[in-house]
N, C-alpha and C positions, 0 to 999 in steps of 0.2 A: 620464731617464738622460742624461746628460752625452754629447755625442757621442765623445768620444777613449774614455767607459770603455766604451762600446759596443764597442771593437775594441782592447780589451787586458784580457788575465786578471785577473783580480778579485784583492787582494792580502787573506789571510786576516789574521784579528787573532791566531787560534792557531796554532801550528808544527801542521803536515800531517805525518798518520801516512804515511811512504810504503810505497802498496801494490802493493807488485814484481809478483806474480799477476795484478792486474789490468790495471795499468800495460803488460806484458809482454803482455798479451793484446789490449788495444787496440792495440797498435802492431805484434802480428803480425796483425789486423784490415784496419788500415789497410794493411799492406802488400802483403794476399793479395782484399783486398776492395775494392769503390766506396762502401759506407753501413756504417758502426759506428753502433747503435742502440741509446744508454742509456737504458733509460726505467724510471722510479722517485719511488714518491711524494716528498713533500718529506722532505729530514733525511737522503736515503741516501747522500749524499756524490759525486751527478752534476758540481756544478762541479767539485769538487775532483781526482774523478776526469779531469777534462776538463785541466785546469789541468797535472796531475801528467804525462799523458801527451803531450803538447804537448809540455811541457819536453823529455820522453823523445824524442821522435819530433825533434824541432828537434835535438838534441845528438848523434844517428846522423846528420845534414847534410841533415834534409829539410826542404821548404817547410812554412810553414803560419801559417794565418792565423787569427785569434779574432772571431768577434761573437756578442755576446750581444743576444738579441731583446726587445721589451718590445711590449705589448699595439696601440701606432702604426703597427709593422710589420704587421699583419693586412693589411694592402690589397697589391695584387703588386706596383707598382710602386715605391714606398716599399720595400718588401722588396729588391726586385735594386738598386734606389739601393744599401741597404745594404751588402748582400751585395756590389757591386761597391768600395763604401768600404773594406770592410774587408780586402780585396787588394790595393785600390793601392798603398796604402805600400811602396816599396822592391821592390817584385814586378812589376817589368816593367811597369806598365800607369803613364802618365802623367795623373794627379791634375789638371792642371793644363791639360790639351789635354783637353776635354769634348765637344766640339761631338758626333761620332759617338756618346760611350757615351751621353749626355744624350737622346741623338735616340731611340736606342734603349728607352734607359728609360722615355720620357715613352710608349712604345706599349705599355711592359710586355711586351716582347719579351725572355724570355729565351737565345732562340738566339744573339741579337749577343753579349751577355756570353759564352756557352759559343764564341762563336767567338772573342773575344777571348782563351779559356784555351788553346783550341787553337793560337792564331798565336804564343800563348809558347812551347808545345812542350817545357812542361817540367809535370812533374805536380805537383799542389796541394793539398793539405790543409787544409779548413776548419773550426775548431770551435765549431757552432754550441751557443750554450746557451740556455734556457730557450724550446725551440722551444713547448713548449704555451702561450704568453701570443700566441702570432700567428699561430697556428695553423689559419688559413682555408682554405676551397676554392679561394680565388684562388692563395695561395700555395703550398700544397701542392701546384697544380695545374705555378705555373711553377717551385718548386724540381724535380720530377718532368722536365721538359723543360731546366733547366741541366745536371743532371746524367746524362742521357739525352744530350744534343747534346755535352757534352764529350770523349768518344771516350775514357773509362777517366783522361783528365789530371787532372779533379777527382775528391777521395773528400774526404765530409764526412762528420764523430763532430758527431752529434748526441745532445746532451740533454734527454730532458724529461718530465714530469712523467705523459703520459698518451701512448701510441701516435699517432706523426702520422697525418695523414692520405693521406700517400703510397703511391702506388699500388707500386712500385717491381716491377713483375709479372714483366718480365723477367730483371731483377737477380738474384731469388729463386728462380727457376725454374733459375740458374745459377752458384743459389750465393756470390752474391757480396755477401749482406746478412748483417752478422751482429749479432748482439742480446742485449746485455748485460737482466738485469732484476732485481727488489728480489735475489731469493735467491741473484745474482753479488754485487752487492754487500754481501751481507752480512756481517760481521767473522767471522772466524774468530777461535778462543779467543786463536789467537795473539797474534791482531792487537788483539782485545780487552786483553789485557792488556797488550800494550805503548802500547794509547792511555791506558789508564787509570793507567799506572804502574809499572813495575820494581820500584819499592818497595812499594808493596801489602802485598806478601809474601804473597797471598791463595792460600791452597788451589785447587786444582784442581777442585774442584767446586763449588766456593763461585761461580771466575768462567765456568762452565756453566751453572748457575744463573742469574746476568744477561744468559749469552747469550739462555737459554731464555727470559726474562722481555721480554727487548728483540725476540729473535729477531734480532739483529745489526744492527739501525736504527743509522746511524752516529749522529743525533742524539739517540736515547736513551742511547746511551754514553756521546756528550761528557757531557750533561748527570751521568750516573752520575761521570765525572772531574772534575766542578768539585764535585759533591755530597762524593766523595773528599777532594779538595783543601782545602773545608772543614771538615772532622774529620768529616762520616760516615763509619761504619762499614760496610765494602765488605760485611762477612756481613750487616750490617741490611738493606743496602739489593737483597742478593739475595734476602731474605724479601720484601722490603715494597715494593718501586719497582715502580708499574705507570704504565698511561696517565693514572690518579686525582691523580698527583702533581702540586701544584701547578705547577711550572714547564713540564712537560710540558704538562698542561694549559692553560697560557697559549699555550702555543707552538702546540700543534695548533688550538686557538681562531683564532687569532690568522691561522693563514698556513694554515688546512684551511677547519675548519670554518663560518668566519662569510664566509667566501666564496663559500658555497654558496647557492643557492634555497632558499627557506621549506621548497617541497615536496621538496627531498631534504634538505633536514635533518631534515624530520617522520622520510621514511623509514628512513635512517641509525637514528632513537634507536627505531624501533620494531623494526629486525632486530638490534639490538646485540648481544643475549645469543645470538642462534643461532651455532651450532657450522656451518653446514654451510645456506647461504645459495641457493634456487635462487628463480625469477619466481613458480613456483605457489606454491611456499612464505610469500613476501613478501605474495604476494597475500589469502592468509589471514593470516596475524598483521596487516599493516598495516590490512584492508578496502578499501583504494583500490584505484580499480579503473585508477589507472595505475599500480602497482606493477611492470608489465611495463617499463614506458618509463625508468620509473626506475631497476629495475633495471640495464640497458642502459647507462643514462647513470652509473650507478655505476663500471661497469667502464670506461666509455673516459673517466672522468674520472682514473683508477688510485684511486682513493680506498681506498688502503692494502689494496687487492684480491689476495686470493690465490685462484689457480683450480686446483679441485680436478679439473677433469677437461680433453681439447685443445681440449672446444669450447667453456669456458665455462658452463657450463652450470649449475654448481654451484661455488660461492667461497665461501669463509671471509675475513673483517674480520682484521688484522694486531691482535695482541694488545691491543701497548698504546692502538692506536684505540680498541677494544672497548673497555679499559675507560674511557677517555676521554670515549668516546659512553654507556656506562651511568652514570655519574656525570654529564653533562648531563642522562638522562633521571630520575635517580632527582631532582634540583632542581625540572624543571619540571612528573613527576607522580608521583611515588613508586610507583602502584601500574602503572605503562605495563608494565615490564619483565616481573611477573609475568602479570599477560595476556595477553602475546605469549609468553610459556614455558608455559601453559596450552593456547592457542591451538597450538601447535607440537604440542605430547604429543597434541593428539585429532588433529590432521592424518597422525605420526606413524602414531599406530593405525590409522586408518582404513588405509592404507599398508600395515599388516601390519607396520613395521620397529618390533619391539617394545623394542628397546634403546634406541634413542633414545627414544619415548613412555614408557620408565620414567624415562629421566633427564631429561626434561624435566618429567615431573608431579613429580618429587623435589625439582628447581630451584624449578617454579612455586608451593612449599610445600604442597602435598599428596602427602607421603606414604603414607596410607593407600592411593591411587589406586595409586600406583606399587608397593605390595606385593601388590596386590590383582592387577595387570597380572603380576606376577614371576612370582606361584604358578602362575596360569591358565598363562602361558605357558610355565614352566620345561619340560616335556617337548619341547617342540618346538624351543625354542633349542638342548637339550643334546644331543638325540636325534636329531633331524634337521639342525639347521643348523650345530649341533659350537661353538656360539657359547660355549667357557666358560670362557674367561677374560673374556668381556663381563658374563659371567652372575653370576660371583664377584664384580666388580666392584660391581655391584650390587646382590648380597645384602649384601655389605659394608659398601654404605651403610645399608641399611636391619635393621643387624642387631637396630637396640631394637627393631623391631617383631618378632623371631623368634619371642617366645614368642607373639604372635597367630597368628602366620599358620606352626603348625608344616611344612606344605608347602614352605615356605622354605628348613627348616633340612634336612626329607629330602632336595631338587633340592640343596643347596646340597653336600652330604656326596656325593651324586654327582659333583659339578662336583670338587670337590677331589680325588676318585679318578682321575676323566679328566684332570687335570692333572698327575699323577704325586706327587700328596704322598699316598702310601699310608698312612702314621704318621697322620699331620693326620684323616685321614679315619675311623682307629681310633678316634684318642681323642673329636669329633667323635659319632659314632657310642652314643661308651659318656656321654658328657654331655648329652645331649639324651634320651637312651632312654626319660622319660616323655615327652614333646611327641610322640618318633616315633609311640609305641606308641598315644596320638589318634588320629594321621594315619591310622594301619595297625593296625586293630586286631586283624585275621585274621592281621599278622604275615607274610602272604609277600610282601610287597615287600623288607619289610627283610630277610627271609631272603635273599632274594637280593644284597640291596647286602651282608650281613654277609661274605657269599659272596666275591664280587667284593674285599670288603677282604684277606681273607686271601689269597687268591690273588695277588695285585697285590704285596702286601705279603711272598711268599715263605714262609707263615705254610702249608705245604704239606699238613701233618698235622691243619693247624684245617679249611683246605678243604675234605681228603678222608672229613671227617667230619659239616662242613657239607655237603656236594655232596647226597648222598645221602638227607640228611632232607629239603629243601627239594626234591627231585624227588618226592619219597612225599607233600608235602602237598598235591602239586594236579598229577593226573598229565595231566590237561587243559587246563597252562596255554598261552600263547601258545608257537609254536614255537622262535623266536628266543630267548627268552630259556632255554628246556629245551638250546637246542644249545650257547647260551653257557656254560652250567652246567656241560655233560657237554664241552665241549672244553678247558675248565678243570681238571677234573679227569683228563681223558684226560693234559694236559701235567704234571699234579701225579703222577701214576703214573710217568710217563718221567722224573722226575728222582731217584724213590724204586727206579728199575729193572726197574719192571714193567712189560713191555712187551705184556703179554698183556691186562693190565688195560686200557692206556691205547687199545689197538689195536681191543677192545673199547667203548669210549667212545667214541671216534671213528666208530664204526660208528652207534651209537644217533642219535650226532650227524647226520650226513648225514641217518639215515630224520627225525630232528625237521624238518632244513631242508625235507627231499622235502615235507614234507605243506603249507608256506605262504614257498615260493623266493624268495626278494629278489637281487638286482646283490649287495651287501652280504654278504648271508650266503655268497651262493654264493664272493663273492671267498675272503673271510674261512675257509672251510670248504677251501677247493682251499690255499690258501697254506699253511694252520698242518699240512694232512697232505702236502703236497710238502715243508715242513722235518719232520716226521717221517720222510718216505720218506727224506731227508740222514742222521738219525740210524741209519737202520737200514743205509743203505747203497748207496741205491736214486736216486744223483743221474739217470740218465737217465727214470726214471720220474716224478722230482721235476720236473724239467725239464720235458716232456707233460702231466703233471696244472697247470700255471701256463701255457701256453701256448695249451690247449685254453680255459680259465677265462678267460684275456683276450682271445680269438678270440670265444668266444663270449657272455660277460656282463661287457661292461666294467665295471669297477668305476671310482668315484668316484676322483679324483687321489689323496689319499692314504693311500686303501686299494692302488690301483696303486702308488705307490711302494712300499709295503710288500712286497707281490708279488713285484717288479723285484728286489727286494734278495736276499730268498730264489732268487729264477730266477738270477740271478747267484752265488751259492752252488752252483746246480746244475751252470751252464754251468762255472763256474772246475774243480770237481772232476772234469766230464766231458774238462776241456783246452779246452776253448772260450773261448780268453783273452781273446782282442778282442771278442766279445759279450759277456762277464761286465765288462770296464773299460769298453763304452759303459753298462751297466746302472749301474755304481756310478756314475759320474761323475753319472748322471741322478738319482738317486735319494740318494746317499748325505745327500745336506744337508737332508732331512727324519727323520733318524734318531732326532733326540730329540721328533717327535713322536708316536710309535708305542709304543704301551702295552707290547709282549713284549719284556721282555731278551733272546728267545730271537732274534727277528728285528736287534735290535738288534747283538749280537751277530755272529749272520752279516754282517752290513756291513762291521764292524769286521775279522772275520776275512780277509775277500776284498782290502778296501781296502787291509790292511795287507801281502797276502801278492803284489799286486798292485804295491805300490811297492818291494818287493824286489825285483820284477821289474824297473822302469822307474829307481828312483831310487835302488837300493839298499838296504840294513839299516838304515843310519841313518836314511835318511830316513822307513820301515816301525816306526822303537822312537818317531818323534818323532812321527807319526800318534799309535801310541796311548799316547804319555804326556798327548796332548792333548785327549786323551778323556777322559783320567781324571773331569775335574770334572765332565762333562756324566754321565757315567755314576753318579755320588753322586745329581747333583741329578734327575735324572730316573728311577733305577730302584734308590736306594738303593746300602747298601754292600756289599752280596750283588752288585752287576755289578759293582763295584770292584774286588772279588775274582776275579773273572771276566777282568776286560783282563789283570791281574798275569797270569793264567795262561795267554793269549792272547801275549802279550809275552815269558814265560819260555820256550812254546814255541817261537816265532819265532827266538828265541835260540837254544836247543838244537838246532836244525835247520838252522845254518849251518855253514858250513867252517870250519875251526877256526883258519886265517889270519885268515877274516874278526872271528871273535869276539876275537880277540889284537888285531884293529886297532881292533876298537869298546871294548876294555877291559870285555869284560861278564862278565869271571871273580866278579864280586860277585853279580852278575844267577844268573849259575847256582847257584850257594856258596849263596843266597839262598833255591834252590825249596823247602827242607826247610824254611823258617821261614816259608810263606806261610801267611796266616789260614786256620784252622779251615775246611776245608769245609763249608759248608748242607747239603748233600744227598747222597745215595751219591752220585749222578751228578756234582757234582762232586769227590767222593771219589776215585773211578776215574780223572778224568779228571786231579787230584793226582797217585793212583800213577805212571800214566803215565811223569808228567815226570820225576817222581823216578826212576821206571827210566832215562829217557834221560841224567841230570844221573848216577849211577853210571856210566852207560856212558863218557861223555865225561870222567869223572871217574879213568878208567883201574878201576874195579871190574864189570866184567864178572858176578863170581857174584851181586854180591848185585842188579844188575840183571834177571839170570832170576830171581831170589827173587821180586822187587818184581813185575815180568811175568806172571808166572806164573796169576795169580788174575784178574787184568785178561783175560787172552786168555779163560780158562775161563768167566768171566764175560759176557762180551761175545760170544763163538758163541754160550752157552746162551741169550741175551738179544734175540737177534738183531741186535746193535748193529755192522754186521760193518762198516763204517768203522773204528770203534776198533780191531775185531778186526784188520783188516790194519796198522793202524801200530805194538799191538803187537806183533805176526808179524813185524815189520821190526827191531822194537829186539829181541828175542828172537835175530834171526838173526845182526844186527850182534855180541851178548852172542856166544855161542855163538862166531864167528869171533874173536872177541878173545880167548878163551878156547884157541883151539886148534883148536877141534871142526868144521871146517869140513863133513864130511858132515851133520851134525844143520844145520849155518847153511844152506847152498844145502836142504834138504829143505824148511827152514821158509820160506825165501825164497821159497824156486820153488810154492809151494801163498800163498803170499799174494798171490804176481805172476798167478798163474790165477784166483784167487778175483777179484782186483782188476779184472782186464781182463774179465771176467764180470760184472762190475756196471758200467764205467764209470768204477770210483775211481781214477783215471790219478795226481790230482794226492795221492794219501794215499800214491802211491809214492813220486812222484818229490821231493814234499817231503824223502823221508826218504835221498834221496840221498848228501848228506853224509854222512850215519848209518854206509851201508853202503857207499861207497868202498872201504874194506875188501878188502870181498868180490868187487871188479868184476872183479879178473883171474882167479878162481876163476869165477863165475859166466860170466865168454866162455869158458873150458875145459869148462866145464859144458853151457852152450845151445847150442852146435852139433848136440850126438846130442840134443841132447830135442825141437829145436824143431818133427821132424815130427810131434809131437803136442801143439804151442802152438797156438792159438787164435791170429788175425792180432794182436789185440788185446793177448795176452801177450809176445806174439812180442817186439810194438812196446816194449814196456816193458821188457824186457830189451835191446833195442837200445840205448835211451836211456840201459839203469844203466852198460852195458859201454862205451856213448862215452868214459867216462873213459880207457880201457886201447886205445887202435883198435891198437898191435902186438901186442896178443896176438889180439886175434878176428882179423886176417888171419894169425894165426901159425894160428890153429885152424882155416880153411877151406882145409883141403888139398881137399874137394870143386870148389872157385870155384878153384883155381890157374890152372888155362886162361884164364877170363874176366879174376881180376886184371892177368894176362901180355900179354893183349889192348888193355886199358883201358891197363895201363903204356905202350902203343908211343904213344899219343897223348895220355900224363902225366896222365890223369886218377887224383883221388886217389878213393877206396872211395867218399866219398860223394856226391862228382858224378856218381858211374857207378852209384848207388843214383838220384841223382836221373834219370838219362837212361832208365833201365829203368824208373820210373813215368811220364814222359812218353811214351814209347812206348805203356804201356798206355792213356794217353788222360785221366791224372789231372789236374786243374785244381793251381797253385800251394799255393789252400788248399789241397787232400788233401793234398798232399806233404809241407806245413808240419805239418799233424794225425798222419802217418804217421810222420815224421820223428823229431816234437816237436823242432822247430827254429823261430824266426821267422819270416814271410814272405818278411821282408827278408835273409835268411838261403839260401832258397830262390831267390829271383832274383839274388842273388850266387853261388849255385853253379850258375844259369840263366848268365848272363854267362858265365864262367869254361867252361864247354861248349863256349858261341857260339865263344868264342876261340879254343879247342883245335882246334876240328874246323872251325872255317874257316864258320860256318853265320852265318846272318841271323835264322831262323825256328827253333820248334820242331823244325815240320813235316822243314824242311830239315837238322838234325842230327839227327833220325832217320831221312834216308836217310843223312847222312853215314858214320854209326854202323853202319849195316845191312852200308855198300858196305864199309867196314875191317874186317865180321866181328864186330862187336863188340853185335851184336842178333842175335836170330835173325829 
């Protein structure tokens, strides 16, 4: 190399895509840091990068200087020469007066040069490139002591092809090394498509495809835009362009591969085809028994090295290597590649990790092996390791063998059920029915998958008629699967409204788990009867039966999610808001991997009733319109139907300013024309709305009409949730009607039923509802409340907040205390708050008591302090005492 090109940026033959993201990022590098560390095999666009940012960094008014390294520099001294040449120019240091730097260098003394950056007194930027060609212990050793003695005045961007060898220990420990690598520089679609061409006109997945193909290699793109440029077709070539391709192929020859030792090239074409590359691994397929060393040396050479884990440990080959290196090996032994894919599948097995030893014996052309592995193994991948969409993958592949190996095609029809294609698994099911009937010829396995489909599938009246026979044909069989049966059907009875049946089921169930208990079962068996106890009414119970269950048998992560999500159902309906929003936020983002719509569901309901809280209506209708699709695809069009009625309630149960500002008069107008209910249960829970959609509709009669059968329904059922919200549109009817003694009789017995179970939030949902009635209702609870329950009390506090002149119009008994509280301006509810702090209640209680926010309750904390002159609780409850105003 030329000495001037050593110490000026390379000038490209093509116009440089500029890339602002990275660009931007190195130069807030340089500006916050002492070393920016590019390091990237060849073709990822390091000079360029180098070059671009230079630019950048010179044109903000800083210093900086260029040397590019060539293999000469390896020795230190030679090195600092350089390094010293490529600052002199115009940078303070005279070129031409040597005798000192000369003396210095000839010792290979890097301190002199770092004193001479500091006697400049001005900071420096160096961009060194292609450090790996001189990349010695000598060097390494005295760059590590220039930039160490220079007191923060030098920061050098270096590039190179493989991790220096710089120790940089303290730098890093404070932060001040940062490190670009292949997958920063990799092209974004954007960027891809604006190297390749504007004009293109190529589809959106056409150039995700060449991403995925290249994996954003700058040099595999260029080359894809000149392939462009001369009439290939950009769709062709995001079929067909791998490492195989001739030009690519010369290239990585050319400037990789034939630069390497014999014995890492042997190695190289012997791990080519592995997915997933560790030293034991290498050491079997290659049989060398320096496959360790080599290994090793693979990775600090970067040789297109991606690490799958921090320590190295395990890497994967960059695509188009791979196939660059399989296409050398298939030349020089055509059968190498299957041997080491052989070799992989028994190492694989012995391992236990059966997914890869199928697909490797699929690769190494023995499929037989690999079907043979599927069958054996299909229980324990699907059953135990929940492996199935790995599973499907590879019955997939192997489906011409199905009609061999019918075990395949049974495991396989399970994998599809646990996937959520319940349909797939019918049909499935009824096309295979002679190969099953092989497999099973006693018949009760498929009895039970038959089982399992309809149930999945909503098919409620096939279930509860399969349930039944399949428990009579073998009353001895395992536990687990008798309790999965009968909890199946226990949930198939509760949606046909029997609740005696299902209650029933559930019993049998438990004695099945008592007799052979798993983490598992027990999870699974506490969760699906704490969302029964929600149906019936029973959230505080639902709440203890999931608390007691994760206390004492943890279950698996995403059977715990699943739990959380029902426990959060619980908490939300008990008022427990900020325990039910830590649950969701934790849980809710595995919702579409959970087999029950029913759980599914409650997510949905709490998440959405939750951003009402926090973010308002809109942002609660755009939750679940965003559901929609996940709800098709995973639980069919029976939960689709299910969000609509989830969302029209949500709607119905707003103020009626708010529904005017959301424009959702179509949304109501609409409940009459929702699909066809599946099941009573959601038949009843249709009426419902439609009673509430009358109501808000200004038709009051024909909303008791609608009511009417739902309430009777629902006490005889035991479903006393529903029971209370229609006891609330019932009451609201009635008051809209005229009738206010039948409205407060029916109110006031759903407000005791309610605060008697816990159903805080099935009242106060319905607030809007009954606004109505709030100034009837505080003329009313005064004389009742000395036989409320604290609980009921509390809930009529909270409906009556809307009206507060009329409830202090109604406490002619508190006139004294009000009179009191006035001499030091306290309003009703600060002096509600100062008489639970007297009694010793913590913020929470207050907040629970109140039903007001925390934040809410230290704002009318605050607001006391100020009145009564106090610092402390403590001390505004003597304040309070000494003005009379406590006893």
């Amino acid at each position: 190399m030329a000495s001037r090109d050593k110490f000026s940026p390379p000038a490209f033959k093509l116009p440089l895509i500029r890339r602002q993201r990275l660009i931007e990022a190195v130069c807030a590098s340089i500006a916050g840091n002492t070393v920016s560390l590019i390091v990237a095999p060849t073709g990822s666009g390091k000079s360029a990068l180098l070059v671009q940012a230079m630019e950048a960094w010179c044109a903000q008014g800083g210093e900086a200087a260029w040397y590019a390294c060539d293999h000469f520099d390896a020795e230190a001294g030679r090195f600092l020469f350089m390094f010293e040449q490529a600052i002199a120019d115009d940078r303070g240091i005279d070129s031409d007066n040597r005798s000192t730097i000369e003396t210095l260098l000839s010792s290979s003394d890097p301190k002199g040069l770092a004193d001479t950056i500091v006697a400049r007194g001005r900071r420096l930027v160096v961009f060194i490139d292609n450090l790996h060609l001189c990349d010695s212990e000598e060097t390494a050793s005295a760059l590590d002591m220039l930039i160490r003695e220079s007191r923060g005045l030098l920061h050098v961007v270096i590039g190179a092809r493989r991790t220096p060898r710089l120790t940089l220990g303290s730098l890093r420990l404070h932060g001040l090394v940062r490190e670009f690598d292949a997958a920063d520089l990799a092209f974004s679609g954007e960027e891809a498509r604006h190297l390749i061409g504007n004009d293109c006109r190529a589809d959106a997945d056409v150039i995700e495809r060449i991403i995925q193909r290249t994996e954003g290699w700058v040099a595999g793109l260029q080359l894809v835009r000149l392939l462009v440029l001369a009439g290939t077709s950009l769709r062709r070539l995001a079929e067909e362009f791998s490492g195989a391709d001739q030009d690519v192929g010369q290239f990585l020859n050319e400037e990789v591969f034939r630069t390497l030792p014999p014995s890492l090239r042997r190695y190289l074409l012997h791990v080519a085809a592995l997915d997933c590359i560790s030293a034991e691994l290498s050491e079997v397929v290659t049989g060398d028994p320096e496959a360790h060393r080599l290994f090793q040396e693979m990775q600090e050479r970067n040789l297109f090295v991606m690490p799958l884990d921090r320590r190295g440990t395990q890497v994967r080959l960059h695509a188009m290597f791979r196939d660059f290196l399989a296409g050398q090996a298939m030349r020089e032994d055509p059968a190498l590649i299957l041997r080491c894919l052989r070799r992989a599948a028994l190492w694989h097995h012995g391992k236990g990790e059966w997914i890869e030893a199928i697909d490797y014996a699929f690769r190494a052309g023995d499929p037989a092996l690999a079907a043979e592995w599927l069958e054996r193994r299909a229980p324990d991948l699907l059953t135990r390791r929940g492996e199935t969409a790995r599973f499907l993958n590879c019955a997939d592949r192997l489906a011409g063998l199905e009609g061999e190996r019918p075990g395949i095609i049974f495991w396989r029809i399970w994998a599809t059920l646990f996937s959520g294609d319940y349909d797939r698994a019918g049909i499935l099911i009824d096309e295979h029915d002679e190969a099953l009937r092989r497999y099973d010829p006693g018949g009760h396995q498929l009895g039970l998958l038959r089982f399992m489909i309809a149930f999945f599938a909503h098919h409620h009246a096939d279930a509860l008629a399969l349930g039944p026979q399949w428990l009579d044909s073998d009353p001895d069989g395992t536990a687990f699967d008798r309790a999965a049966v009968l909890i199946g059907m226990a949930l198939c009875h509760r949606t046909q409204l029997d609740m005696a049946s299902a209650l029933k089921c559930w019993d049998l169930a438990r004695q099945e788990l008592a007799r052979a208990p798993t983490a598992y079962g027990l999870a699974w068996i506490a969760t699906l009867s704490a969302h029964l106890m929600l149906v019936q009414g029973r959230p505080l119970a639902a709440a203890r039966e999931i608390e007691a269950m994760l206390a004492g048998h943890p279950p698996t992560d995403l059977m715990r999610s699943t739990a959380e999500l029902v426990l959060a159902a619980a908490y939300y309906e008990c008022g427990h808001i900020d325990q039910a929003r830590l649950l969701i936020r934790r849980s809710l983002h595995t919702i579409a991997q959970h087999g029950s719509i029913d759980v599914a569901l409650c997510g949905w309901r709490v998440a959405a009733r939750l951003a009402v809280l926090d973010h308002g209506a809109a942002a609660a209708l755009d939750l679940l319109r965003g559901v929609e699709l996940l709800s098709i695809r995973r639980f069919g069009t029976a939960a689709l139907h299910r969000v609509h009625l989830l969302r029209a309630e949500l709607i119905l149960d707003l103020d009626p300013e708010v529904r005017r500002g959301l424009q959702a008069g179509d949304a109501i107008d609409g409940v009459g024309a929702l699909a066809e209910p599946d099941t009573p249960e959601t038949a009843e829970w249709h009426r419902l709305l439609n009673a509430k959609r009358h109501l808000v509709s200004g038709h009051p009669r024909r909303a008791i009409a609608d009511i009417l059968p739902v309430l009777a329904a629902a006490r005889t059922g035991g479903r006393l949730r529903l029971w209370v919200q229609a006891a609330c549109v019932k009451a609201a009817a009635h008051q809209a009607d005229g009738e206010t003694t039948f409205a407060l009789r029916t109110l006031m017995e759903a407000i005791e039923q309610a605060g008697a179970l816990g159903l805080r939030q099935a009242i106060i949902e319905q607030k809007a509802v009954l606004r109505p009635l709030a100034a009837a209702l505080a003329l009313h609870w005064r004389p009742a409340q000395g036989g409320l329950a604290p609980a009921a009390a509390a809930l009529v506090e909270h409906l009556t907040g809307t009206a507060p002149a009329l409830v202090e119009a109604a406490d002619d008994d508190e006139a004294l205390a009000d009179d009191l509280a006035a001499a030091v301006q306290l309003s009703r509810k600060e002096y509600r708050v100062l008489v639970m702090v007297s009694q010793g209640l913590t913020n929470v209680q207050i907040m629970e008591r109140l039903f007001v926010s925390l934040s809410a309750v230290k704002w009318h904390l605050s607001n006391i302090f100020d009145k009564l002159g106090a610092r402390s609780r403590t001390a505004a409850v003597a304040r309070a005492r000494a003005l009379g105003l406590l006893e």
